[in-house]
MILUM-594151 format. One record per atom (N, C-alpha, C): chain; atom name; z, x, y. Coordinates in Angstrom, 3 decimals, always signed. Example, Ala and Ser with C-alpha at 12.3 -4.5 7.8 and 13.67 -1.06 7.14 Angstrom:
2
R   kette   atom         pz         px         py
R       A      N     +7.800    +13.190     -5.690
R       A     CA     +7.800    +12.300     -4.500
R       A      C     +7.800    +13.200     -3.300
R       A      N     +7.080    +12.850     -2.250
R       A     CA     +7.140    +13.670     -1.060
R       A      C     +7.870    +12.900     +0.030
END
This chain:
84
R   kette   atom         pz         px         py
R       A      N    +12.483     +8.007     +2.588
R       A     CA    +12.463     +6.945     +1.631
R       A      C    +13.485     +5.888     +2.039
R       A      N    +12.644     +4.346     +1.888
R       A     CA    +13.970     +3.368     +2.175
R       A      C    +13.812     +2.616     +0.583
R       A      N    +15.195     +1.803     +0.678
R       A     CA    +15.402     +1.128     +0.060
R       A      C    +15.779     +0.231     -0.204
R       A      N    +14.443     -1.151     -0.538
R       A     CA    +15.013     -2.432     -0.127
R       A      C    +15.089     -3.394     -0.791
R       A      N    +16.619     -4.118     -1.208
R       A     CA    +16.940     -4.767     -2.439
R       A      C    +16.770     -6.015     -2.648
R       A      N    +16.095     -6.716     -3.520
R       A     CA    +15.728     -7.918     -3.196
R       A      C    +15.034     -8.734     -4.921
R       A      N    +14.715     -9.689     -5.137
R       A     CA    +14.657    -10.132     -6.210
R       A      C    +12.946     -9.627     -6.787
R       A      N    +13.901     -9.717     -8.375
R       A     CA    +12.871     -8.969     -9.140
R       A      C    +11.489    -10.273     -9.357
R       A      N    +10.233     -9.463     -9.430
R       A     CA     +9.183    -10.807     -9.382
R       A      C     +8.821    -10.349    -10.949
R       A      N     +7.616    -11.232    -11.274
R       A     CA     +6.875    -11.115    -12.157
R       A      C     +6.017     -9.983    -11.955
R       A      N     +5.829     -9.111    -13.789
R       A     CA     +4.909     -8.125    -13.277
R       A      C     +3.761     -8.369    -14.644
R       A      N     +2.415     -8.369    -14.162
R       A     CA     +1.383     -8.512    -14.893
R       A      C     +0.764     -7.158    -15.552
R       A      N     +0.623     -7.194    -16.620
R       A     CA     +0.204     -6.098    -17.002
R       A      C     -1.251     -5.743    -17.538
R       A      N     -1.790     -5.051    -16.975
R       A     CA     -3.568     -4.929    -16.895
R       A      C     -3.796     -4.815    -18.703
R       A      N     -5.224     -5.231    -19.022
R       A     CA     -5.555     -5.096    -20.608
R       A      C     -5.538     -3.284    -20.763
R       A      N     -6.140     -2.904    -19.221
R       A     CA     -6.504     -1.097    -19.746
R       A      C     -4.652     -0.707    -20.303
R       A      N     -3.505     -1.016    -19.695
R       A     CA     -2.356     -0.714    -19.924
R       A      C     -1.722     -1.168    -21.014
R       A      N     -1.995     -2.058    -21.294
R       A     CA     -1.882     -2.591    -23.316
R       A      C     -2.847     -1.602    -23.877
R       A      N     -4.270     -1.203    -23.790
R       A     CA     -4.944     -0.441    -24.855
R       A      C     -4.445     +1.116    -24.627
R       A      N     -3.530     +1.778    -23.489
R       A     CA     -3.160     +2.832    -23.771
R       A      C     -2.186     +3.222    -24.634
R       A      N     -1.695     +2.394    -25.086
R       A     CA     -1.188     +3.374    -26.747
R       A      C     -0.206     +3.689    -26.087
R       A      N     +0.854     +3.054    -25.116
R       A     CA     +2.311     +3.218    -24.777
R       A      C     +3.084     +2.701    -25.817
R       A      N     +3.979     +3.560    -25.798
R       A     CA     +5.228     +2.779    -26.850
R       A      C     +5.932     +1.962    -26.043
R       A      N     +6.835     +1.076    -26.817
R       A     CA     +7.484     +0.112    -26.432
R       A      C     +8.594     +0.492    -24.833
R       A      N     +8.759     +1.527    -25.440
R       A     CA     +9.708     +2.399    -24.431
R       A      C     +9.135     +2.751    -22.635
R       A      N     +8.049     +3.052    -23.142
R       A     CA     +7.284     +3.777    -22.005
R       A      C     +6.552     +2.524    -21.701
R       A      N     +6.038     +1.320    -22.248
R       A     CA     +6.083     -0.013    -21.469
R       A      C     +6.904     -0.606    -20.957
R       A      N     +8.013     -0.818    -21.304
R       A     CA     +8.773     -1.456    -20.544
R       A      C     +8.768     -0.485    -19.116
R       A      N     +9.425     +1.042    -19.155
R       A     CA     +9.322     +1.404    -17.911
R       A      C     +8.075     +1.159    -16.993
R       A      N     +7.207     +1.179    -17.678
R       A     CA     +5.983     +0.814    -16.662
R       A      C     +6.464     -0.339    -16.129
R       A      N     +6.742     -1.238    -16.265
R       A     CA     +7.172     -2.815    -15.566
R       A      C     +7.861     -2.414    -14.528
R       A      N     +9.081     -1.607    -15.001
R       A     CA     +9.883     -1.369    -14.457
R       A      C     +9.842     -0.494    -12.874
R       A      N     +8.728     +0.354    -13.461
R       A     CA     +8.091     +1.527    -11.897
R       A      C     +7.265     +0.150    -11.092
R       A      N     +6.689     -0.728    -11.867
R       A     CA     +5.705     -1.445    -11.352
R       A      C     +7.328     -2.705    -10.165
R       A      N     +7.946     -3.006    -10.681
R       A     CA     +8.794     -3.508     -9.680
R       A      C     +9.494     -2.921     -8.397
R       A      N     +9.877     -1.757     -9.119
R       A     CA    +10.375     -0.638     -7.883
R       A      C     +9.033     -0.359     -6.602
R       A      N     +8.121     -0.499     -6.829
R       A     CA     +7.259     -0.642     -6.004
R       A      C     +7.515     -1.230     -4.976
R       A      N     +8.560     -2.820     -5.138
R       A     CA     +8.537     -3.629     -4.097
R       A      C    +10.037     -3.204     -3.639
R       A      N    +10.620     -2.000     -4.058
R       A     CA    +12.351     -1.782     -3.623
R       A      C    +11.824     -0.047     -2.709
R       A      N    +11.451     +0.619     -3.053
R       A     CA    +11.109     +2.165     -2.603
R       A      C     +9.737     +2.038     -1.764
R       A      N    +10.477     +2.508     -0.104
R       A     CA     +9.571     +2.838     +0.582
R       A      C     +9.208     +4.354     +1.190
R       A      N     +8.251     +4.456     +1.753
R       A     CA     +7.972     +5.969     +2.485
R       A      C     +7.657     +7.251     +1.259
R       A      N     +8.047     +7.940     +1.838
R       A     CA     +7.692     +9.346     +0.841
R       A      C     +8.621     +8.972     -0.411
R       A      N     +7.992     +8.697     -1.277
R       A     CA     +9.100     +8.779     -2.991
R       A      C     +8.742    +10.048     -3.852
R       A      N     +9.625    +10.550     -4.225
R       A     CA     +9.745    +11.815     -5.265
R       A      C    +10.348    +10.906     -6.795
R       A      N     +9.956    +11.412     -7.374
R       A     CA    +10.196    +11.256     -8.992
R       A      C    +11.704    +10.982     -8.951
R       A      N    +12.486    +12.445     -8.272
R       A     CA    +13.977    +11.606     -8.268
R       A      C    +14.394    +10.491     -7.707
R       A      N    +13.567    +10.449     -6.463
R       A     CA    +13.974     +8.807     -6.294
R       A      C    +13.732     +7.784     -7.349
R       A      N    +12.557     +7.860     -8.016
R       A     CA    +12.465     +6.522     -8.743
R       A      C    +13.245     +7.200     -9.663
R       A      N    +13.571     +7.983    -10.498
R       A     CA    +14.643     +8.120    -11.424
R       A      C    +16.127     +8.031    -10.958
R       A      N    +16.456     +8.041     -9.606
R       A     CA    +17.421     +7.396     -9.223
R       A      C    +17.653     +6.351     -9.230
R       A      N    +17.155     +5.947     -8.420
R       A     CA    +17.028     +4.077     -8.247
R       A      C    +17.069     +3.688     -9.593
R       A      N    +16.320     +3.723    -10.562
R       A     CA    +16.549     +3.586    -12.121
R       A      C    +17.484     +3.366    -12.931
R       A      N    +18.160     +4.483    -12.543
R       A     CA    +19.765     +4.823    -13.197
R       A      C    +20.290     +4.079    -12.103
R       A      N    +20.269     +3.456    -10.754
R       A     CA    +21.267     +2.767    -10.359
R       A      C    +21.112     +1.486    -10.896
R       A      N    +19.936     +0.779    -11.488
R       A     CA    +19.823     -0.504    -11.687
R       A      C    +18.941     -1.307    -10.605
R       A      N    +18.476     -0.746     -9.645
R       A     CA    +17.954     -1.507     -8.926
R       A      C    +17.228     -2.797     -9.839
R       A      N    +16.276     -2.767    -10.746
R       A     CA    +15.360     -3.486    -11.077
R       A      C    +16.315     -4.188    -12.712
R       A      N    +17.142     -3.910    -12.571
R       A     CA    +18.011     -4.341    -13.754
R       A      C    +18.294     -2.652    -14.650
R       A      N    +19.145     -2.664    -15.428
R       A     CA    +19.722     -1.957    -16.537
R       A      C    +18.664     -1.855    -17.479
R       A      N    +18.558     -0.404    -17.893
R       A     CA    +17.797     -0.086    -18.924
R       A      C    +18.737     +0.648    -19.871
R       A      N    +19.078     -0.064    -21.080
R       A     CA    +20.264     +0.560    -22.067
R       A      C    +19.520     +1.629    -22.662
R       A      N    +20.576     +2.309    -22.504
R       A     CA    +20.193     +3.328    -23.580
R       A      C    +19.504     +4.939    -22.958
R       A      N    +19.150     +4.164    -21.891
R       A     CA    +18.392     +5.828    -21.527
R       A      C    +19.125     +6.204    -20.251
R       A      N    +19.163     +7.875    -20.753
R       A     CA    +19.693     +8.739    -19.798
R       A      C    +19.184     +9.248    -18.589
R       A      N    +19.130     +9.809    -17.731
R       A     CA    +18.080    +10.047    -16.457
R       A      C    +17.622    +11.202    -16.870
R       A      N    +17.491    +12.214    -18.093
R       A     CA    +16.404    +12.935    -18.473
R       A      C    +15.802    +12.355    -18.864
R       A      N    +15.856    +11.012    -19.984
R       A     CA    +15.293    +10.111    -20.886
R       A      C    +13.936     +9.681    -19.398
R       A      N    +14.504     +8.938    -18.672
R       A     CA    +13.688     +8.213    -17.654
R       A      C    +12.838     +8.771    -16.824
R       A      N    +13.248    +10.123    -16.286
R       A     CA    +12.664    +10.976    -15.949
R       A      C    +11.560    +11.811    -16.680
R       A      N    +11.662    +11.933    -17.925
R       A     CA    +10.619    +12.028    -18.687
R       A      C     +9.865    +11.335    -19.245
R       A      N    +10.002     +9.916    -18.974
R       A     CA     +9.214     +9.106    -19.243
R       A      C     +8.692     +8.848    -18.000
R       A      N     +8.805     +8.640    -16.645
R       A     CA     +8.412     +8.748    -15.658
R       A      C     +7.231     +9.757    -15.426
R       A      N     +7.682    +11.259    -15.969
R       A     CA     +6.342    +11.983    -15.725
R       A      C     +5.178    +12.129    -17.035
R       A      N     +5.607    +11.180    -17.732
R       A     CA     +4.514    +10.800    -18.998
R       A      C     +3.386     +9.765    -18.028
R       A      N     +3.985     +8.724    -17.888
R       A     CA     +3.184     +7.556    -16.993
R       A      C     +2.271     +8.840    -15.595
R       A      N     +2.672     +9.447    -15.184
R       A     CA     +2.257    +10.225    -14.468
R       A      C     +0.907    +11.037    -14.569
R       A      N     +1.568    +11.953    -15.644
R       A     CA     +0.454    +12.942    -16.513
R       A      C     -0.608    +11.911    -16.863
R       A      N     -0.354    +10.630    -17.566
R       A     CA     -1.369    +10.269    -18.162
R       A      C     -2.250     +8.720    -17.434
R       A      N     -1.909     +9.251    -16.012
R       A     CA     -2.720     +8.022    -15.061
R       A      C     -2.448     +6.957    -14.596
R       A      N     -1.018     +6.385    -14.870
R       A     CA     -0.998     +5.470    -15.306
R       A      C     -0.017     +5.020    -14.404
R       A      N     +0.751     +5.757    -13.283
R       A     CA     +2.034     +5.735    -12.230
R       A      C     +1.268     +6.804    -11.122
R       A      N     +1.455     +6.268     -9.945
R       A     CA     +1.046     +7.252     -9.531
R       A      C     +2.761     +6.775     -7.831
R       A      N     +2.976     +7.854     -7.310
R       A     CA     +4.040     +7.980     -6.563
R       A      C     +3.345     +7.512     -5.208
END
C-alpha cells in the first residue's frame, strides 16, 4: 500500500447512495472512503483505510474513534456500497 497526499476534490454522490437509508454518519464516511480512493494505493486492508482515517488524511472526522470508523467502514462493506 502507498500513500499519496494531495488535495481533497469534490465527491458526487450517486441517487442509488442517497436512497440507501445511510445515516448521516455513515454518509459522510462514504465521501470520505470515496476521497481516500485518490490517497491509498495497491493492496488496501480495512486497517489501512481506518488508519489513514484516524490520521486525517482526507480531513478530521470529530468525534469518532477507530472502532467507531472501522465499524462503519465494514457496514459500507457488508452492505455494497465500499468495496476495497
Amino acid at each position: 500500500m502507498a500513500i499519496r497526499h494531495g488535495r481533497s476534490r469534490a465527491v458526487g454522490v450517486s441517487p442509488e447512495i442517497l436512497a440507501a437509508g445511510l445515516s448521516l454518519a455513515d454518509l459522510g464516511l462514504y465521501v470520505k472512503l470515496d476521497q481516500l480512493r485518490d490517497v491509498l494505493e495497491g493492496d488496501v486492508t480495512v486497517d489501512d483505510v481506518v488508519q489513514e482515517l484516524v490520521d486525517g488524511g482526507t480531513g478530521t472526522i470529530p468525534g469518532s474513534t477507530a472502532e467507531d470508523l472501522r465499524a462503519g467502514v465494514e457496514r459500507l462493506i457488508r452492505r455494497e456500497l465500499y468495496t476495497l
